[in-house]
C-alpha positions in Angstrom: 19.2 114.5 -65.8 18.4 116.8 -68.7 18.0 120.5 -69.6 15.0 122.8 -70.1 16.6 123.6 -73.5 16.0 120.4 -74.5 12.4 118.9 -76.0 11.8 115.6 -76.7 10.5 115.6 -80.2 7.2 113.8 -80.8 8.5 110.9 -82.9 11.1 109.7 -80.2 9.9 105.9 -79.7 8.5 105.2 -76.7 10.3 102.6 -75.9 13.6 99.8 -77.2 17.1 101.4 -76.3 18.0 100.4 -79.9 15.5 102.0 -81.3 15.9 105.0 -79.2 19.6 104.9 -80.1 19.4 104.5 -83.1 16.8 107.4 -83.6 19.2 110.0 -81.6 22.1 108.4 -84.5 19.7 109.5 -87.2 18.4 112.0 -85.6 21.3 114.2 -83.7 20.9 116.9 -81.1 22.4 119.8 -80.4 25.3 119.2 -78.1 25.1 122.1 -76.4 21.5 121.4 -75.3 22.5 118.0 -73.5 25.9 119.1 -72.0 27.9 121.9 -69.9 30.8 123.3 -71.2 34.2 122.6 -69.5 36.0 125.2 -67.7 36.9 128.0 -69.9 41.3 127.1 -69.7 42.8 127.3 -72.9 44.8 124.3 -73.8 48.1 126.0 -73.5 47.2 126.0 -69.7 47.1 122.0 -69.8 50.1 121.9 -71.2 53.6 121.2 -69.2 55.9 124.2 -69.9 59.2 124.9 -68.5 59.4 129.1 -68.4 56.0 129.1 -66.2 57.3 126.5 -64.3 60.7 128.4 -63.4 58.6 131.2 -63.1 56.7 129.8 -60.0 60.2 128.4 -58.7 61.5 131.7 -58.7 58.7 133.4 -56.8 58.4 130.4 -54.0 62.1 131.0 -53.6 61.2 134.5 -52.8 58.1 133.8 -50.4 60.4 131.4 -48.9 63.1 133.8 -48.0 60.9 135.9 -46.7 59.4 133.0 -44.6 56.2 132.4 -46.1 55.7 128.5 -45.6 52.1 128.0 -46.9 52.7 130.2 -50.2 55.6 129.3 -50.6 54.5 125.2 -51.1 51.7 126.5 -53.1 53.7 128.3 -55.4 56.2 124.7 -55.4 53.3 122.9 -56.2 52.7 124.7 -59.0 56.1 124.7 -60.3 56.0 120.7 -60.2 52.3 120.9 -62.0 54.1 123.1 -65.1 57.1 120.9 -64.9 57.9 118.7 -68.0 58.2 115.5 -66.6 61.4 114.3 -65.2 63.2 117.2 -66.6 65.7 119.0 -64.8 62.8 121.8 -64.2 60.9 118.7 -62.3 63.6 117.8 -60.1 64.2 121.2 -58.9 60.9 121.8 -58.0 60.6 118.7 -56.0 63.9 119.8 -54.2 62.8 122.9 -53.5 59.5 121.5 -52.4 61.5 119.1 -50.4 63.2 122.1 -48.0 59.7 123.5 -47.2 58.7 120.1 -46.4 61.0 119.7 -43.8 60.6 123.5 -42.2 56.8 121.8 -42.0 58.0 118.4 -40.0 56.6 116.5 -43.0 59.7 114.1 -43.0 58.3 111.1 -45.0 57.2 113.6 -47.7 60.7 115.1 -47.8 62.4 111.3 -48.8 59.6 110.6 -51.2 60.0 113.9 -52.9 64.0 113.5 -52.8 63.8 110.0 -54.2 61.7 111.1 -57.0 64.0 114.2 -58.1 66.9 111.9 -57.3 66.0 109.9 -60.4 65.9 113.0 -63.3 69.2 114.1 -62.5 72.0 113.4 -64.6 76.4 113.7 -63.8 76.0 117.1 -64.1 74.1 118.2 -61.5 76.4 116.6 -58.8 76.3 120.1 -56.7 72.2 119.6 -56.4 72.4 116.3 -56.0 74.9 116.3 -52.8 72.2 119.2 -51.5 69.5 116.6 -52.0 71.2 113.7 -50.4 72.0 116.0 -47.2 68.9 117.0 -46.8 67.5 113.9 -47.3 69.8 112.0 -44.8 68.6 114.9 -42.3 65.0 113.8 -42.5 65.8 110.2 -42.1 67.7 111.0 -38.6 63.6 112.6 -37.4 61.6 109.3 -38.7 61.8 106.7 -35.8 63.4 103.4 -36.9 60.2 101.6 -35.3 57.1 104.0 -37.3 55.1 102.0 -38.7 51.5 102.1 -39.9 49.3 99.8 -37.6 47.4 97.7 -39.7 44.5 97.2 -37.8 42.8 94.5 -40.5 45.3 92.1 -39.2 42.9 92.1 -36.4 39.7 92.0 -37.9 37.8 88.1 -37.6 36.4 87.9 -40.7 35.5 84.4 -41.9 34.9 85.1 -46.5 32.5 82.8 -48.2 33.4 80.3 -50.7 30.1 81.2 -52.5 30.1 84.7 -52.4 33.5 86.6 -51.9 33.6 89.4 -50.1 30.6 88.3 -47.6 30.8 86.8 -44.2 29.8 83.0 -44.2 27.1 83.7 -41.9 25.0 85.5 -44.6 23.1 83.5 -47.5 21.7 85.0 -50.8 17.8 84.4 -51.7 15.9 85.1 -54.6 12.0 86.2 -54.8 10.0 87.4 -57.9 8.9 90.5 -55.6 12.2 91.7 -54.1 14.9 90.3 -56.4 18.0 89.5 -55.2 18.8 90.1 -51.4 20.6 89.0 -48.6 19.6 87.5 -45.1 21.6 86.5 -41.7 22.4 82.7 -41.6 22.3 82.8 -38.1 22.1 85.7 -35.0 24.1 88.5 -36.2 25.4 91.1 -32.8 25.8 95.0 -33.7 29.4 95.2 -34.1 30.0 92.3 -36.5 31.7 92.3 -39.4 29.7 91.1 -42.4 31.0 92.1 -45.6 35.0 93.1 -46.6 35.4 93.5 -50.2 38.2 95.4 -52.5 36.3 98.5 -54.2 36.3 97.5 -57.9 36.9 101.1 -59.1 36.8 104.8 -57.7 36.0 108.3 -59.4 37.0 111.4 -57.3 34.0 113.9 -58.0 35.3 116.8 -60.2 34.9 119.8 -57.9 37.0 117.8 -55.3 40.0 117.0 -57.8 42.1 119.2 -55.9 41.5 118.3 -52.7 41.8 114.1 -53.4 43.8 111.6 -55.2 42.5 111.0 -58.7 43.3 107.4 -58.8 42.5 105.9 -55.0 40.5 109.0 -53.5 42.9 109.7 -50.8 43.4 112.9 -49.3 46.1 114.8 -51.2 49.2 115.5 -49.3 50.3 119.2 -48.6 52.8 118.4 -51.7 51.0 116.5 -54.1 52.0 114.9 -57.7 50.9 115.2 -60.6 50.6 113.5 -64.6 53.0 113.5 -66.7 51.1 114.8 -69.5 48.3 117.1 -68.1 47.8 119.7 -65.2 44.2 118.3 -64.9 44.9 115.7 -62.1 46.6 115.2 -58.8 47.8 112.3 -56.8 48.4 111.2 -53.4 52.2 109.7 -54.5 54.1 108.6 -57.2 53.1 105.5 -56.9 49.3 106.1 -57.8 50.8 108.3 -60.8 52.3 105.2 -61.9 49.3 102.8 -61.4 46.7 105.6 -62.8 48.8 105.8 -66.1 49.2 102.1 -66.4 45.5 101.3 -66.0 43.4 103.9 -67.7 44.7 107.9 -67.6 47.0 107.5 -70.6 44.0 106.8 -72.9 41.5 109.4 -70.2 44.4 111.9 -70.6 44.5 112.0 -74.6 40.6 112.5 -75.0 39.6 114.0 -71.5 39.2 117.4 -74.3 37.1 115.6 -76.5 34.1 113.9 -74.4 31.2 115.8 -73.5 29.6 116.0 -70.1 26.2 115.8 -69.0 24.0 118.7 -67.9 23.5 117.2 -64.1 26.0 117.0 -61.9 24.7 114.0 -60.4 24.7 112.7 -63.8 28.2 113.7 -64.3 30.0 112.5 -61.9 28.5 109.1 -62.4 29.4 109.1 -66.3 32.8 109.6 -65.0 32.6 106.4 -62.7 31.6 104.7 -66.4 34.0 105.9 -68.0 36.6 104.7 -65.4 35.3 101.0 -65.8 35.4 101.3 -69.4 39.0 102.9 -69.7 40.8 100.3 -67.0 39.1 97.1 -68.3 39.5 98.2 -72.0 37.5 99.0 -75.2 37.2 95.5 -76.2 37.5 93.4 -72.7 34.3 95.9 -71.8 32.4 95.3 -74.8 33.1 91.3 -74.3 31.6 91.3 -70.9 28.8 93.1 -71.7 28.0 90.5 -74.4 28.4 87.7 -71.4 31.8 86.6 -72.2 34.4 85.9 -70.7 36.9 89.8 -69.9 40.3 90.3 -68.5 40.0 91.8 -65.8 36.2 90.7 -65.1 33.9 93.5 -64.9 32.0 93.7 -61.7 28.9 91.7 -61.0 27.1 94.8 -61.5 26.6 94.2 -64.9 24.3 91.1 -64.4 22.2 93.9 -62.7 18.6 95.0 -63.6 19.5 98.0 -65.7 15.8 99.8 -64.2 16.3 101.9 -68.1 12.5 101.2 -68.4 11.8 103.2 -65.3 13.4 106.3 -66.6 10.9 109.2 -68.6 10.6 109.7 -71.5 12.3 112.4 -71.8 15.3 110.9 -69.7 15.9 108.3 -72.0 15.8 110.7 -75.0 18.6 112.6 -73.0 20.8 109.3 -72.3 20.5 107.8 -75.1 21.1 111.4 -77.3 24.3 112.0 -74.7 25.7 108.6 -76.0 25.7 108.6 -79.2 27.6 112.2 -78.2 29.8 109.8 -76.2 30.5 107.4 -78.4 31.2 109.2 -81.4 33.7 111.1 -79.1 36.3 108.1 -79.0 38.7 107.3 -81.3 40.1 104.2 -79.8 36.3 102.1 -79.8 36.8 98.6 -80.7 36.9 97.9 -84.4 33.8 97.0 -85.8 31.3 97.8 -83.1 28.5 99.5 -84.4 27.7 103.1 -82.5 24.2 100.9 -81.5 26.5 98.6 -79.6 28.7 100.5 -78.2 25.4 102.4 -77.5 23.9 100.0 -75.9 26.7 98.7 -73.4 26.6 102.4 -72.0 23.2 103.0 -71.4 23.1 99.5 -69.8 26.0 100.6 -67.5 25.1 103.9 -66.8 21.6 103.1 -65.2 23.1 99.8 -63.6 25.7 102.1 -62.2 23.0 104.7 -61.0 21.8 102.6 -58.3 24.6 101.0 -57.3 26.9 103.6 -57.0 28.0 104.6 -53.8 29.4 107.7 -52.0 32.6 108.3 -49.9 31.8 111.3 -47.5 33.4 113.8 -46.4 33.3 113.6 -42.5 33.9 116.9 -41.6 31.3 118.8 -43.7 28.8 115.9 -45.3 30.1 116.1 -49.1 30.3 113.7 -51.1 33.7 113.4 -52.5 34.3 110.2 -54.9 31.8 107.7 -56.2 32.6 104.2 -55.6 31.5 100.2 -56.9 31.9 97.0 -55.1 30.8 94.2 -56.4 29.6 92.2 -53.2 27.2 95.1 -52.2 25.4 95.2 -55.3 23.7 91.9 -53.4 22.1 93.7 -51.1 19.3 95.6 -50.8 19.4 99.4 -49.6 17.2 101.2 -47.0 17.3 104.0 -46.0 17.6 103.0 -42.4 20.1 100.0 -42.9 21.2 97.7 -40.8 24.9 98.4 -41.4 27.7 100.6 -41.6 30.2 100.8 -44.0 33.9 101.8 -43.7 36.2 103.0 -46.1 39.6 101.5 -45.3 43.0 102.6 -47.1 45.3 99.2 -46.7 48.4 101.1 -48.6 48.6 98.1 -50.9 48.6 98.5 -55.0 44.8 100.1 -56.0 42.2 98.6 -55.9 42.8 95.8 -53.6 44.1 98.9 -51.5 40.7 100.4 -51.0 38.2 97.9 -49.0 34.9 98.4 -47.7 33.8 97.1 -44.8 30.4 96.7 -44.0 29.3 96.2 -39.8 26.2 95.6 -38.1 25.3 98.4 -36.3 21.8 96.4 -34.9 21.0 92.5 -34.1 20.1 90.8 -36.4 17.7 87.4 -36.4 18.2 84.5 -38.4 16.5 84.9 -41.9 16.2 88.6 -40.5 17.3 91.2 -44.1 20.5 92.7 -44.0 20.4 95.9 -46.1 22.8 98.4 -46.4 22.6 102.7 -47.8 23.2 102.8 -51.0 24.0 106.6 -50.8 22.2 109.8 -51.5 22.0 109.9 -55.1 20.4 106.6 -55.4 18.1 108.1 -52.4 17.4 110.9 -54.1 16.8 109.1 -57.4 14.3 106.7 -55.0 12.0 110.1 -53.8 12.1 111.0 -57.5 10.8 107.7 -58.6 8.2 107.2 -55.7 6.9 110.7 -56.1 6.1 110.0 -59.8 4.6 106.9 -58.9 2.5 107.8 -56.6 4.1 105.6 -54.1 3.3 106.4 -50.3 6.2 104.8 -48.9 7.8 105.9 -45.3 11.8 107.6 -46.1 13.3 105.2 -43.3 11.7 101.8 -44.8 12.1 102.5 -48.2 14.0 99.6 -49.9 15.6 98.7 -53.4 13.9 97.7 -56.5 14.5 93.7 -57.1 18.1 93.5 -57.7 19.0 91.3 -60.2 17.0 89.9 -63.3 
C-alpha cells in the first residue's frame, strides 16, 4: 500500500488508530499523493443517451447485413449500454440483439432478451412486438422440453454442524494462546471428503475484469450482457442480478461511485472495493451497529470478531490507511447521522485489515488471474498454508445471490484425528505473509507457512 510521493511526517503517532485518525483529520493530505485517478471518461460518457444509442443500432444493423455476427453483437451491446432504461431505444436494442442471438444458436439468450424488451413496449409498437413474439416462439421450438441444469449439490453428502454452519460435523474448533483460532478433524478425514459448504457472504469483481464478469455474482458475462439502469460502468450476467445488485447496494454505489477515491495499490484497491460492498449491502447504520457488537440486519460476517493484525502494519502503512479514510469517509454523504469521522474511521480501518487476510481469490482457470475477491464467513475459522490440506470450489447454484454462490471446501489429503485442517487463503494474503516474514526476520519454509492466531 502507499506511494513514494508520500512521507510520513515525523509527528504521526506511533501508534492508537484514533489517534492516528484523528491526526490525518487535523492534519489532511494531499489526495492525490494517497490515490490514482479514475479513468479519464467524462461524465457525459456515463450517462444513458438515446442519439448514441440509435447510433450504435444503426451501424450493427449495417454489420449485420453485411453478415458480421461478432461486430455486429458488439456494436448491440453497446446500443443497450447507452439505452435509457426501458425506453423504446432499450427495447429495440434488445430485439435487435435478440436476432443475432439466434444466428449464434444462443436460444435461451434470445427468450431472456425478448422477455425483457417485451416489457417496455407500449400499444403502439404492435408491428415490433408481433416480430418479437415470432422470433421468440422460433427459439422456444430449438430448447428441448427436458434441458435442464443438473444440479449436482443434490448429490453431495454433506452432514452441516449445529455449532458451526457451514462446516462438516466431523470438524471441531480449538483455541490456543499461540495459534488462535483453528480447526482440527474430529475423526479420520479421506482425500475427497467434503468438509466445509458455505454461502459466500459477499463478492467484488476486480475492476480490470468488470467487463469480462458479472458485477453482482462474478459470473462470466454472457455474449449479450445487461447493464444498470443508471450508469454504463457495470455489467451483469441477467436481469435478474441487475435487479438484485440495485436492490442491495448499486443504487447508493452508483450515486457516489464519482466521488470516492481509490487507493494507490491495486491490491489495496480491489480490497477497498470488497469493503465497500459489505458496507453498502448491510447499510450505513446496520454496519456501524455491528461493528459496535450489536445486534445488524443482515449480520455482518464473523470476520468482524477477527484480529484486525492493524498493529503489524508500518508505520508508514498505517499513516496511508488511516490518511485514505478520512479521504473515504468524508467522501459519503449518506454516513449515519451523528457518527463522528473517528468512528466511522475506525469501523473501516478495522474492516479493511480484517478483510486483508481473509479475503479470498476466485481464479481464472485458464490463465491464473485473479478475477473477484470473495468472504465466507466459515473459512475465516481456519487457518491458511500455503500447502493446505484442501481445495476449494466455487459453485454457481442459480439461486437469488448470495446463497447462489457457495464454496466448497474438499480434502485433497488424509487427514488424522486431531490432525489441522487448513485451507489457501489466496495470493494476496500470501504475498502480504512474505512481506511480513521478510520484515521480521522470519525464516519460515513458503509451503508450511501458516496464519497468524485467528481470532482475539
Amino acid at each position: 500500500m502507499g506511494d513514494s510521493r508520500v512521507k510520513v511526517p515525523s509527528d504521526f503517532p506511533t501508534s492508537g488508530m484514533r489517534d492516528q485518525l484523528l491526526y490525518c483529520l487535523e492534519n489532511p493530505v494531499n489526495s492525490r499523493k494517497l490515490t490514482r485517478a479514475s479513468a479519464n471518461i467524462s461524465p457525459d460518457e456515463k450517462k444513458k443517451n438515446s442519439e448514441k444509442s440509435s447510433w450504435y443500432r444503426n451501424q450493427g444493423n449495417t454489420t449485420f447485413q453485411n453478415g458480421l455476427i461478432k461486430e455486429s453483437l458488439h456494436l448491440y451491446n453497446e446500443a443497450l449500454k447507452k439505452a435509457p432504461h426501458e425506453s423504446l431505444d432499450f427495447a429495440k436494442a434488445l430485439g435487435n440483439r435478440s436476432a443475432v442471438l439466434m444466428k449464434k444458436n444462443l436460444f435461451n439468450e434470445v427468450v431472456v432478451n425478448i422477455d425483457t424488451a417485451l416489457q417496455c413496449l407500449d400499444s403502439s409498437e404492435d408491428k415490433l412486438r408481433e416480430k418479437l413474439l415470432a422470433r421468440r416462439a422460433l427459439a422456444l421450438d430449438q430448447i428441448p422440453e427436458n434441458q435442464q441444469k443438473e444440479d449436482s449439490l443434490n448429490n453431495v453428502e454433506f452432514k452441516e454442524s449445529q455449532q458451526y454452519p457451514g462446516m462438516s460435523t466431523n470438524l471441531e474448533v480449538r483455541q490456543t494462546k499461540g495459534k488462535g483460532q483453528f480447526v482440527v478433524a474430529k475423526e479420520a478425514i479421506s482425500a475427497g471428503d467434503l468438509i466445509s459448504y458455505d454461502k459466500l457472504y459477499d463478492v467484488s469483481v476486480i475492476k480490470r475484469f468488470k467487463d469480462m464478469y458479472c458485477h453482482h455474482c462474478a459470473a462470466d458475462l454472457p455474449s449479450a450482457p445487461f447493464y444498470c439502469s443508471k450508469c454504463n460502468e457495470v455489467s451483469y450476467c441477467s436481469p435478474k442480478c441487475v435487479h438484485e445488485s440495485w436492490n442491495r447496494y448499486h443504487e447508493r454505489e452508483c450515486a457516489i461511485s464519482d466521488q470516492l477515491p481509490m487507493m494507490g495499490q491495486n491490491d489495496d484497491d480491489e480490497i477497498w472495493r470488497l469493503v465497500l460492498r459489505i458496507f453498502l449491502s448491510v447499510g450505513d447504520n446496520e454496519f456501524l451497529r455491528s461493528v459496535h457488537g450489536e445486534d445488524a440486519d443482515p449480520p455482518l460476517p464473523a470476520i468482524l470478531s477477527l484480529i484486525h493484525h492493524y498493529d503489524t502494519f508500518t508505520k508508514r502503512r498505517q499513516y496511508i490507511l488511516t490518511s485514505f479514510v478520512v479521504s473515504l469517509v468524508n467522501s459519503i454523504p449518506m454516513l449515519a447521522s451523528g457518527v463522528t469521522v473517528i468512528e466511522a474511521g475506525i469501523a473501516f480501518c478495522r474492516l479493511f485489515s480484517q478483510c486483508e487476510l481473509n479475503t479470498r481469490a476466485i481464479r481464472e482457470d485458464i490463465y491464473g488471474f485473479d478475477v473477484a475477491l470473495y468472504i465466507i464467513p466459515s473459512n475465516t475459522k481456519f487457518r491458511h498454508s500455503c500447502s493446505p490440506s484442501t481445495q476449494s470450489v466455487i459453485v454457481y447454484t442459480g439461486e437469488t445471490f448470495p446463497v447462489g454462490i457457495v464454496c466448497m471446501n474438499i480434502a485433497v489429503e488424509t487427514l488424522k484425528p486431531g490432525e489441522e485442517v487448513t485451507v489457501s487463503y489466496g495470493p494476496i494474503w500470501v504475498s502480504r505473509g512474505i512481506l511480513q516474514r521478510e520484515t521480521k526476520k522470519i525464516e519460515k519454509p513458503l509451503a508450511s507457512c501458516l496464519s497468524m492466531p485467528a481470532l482475539s
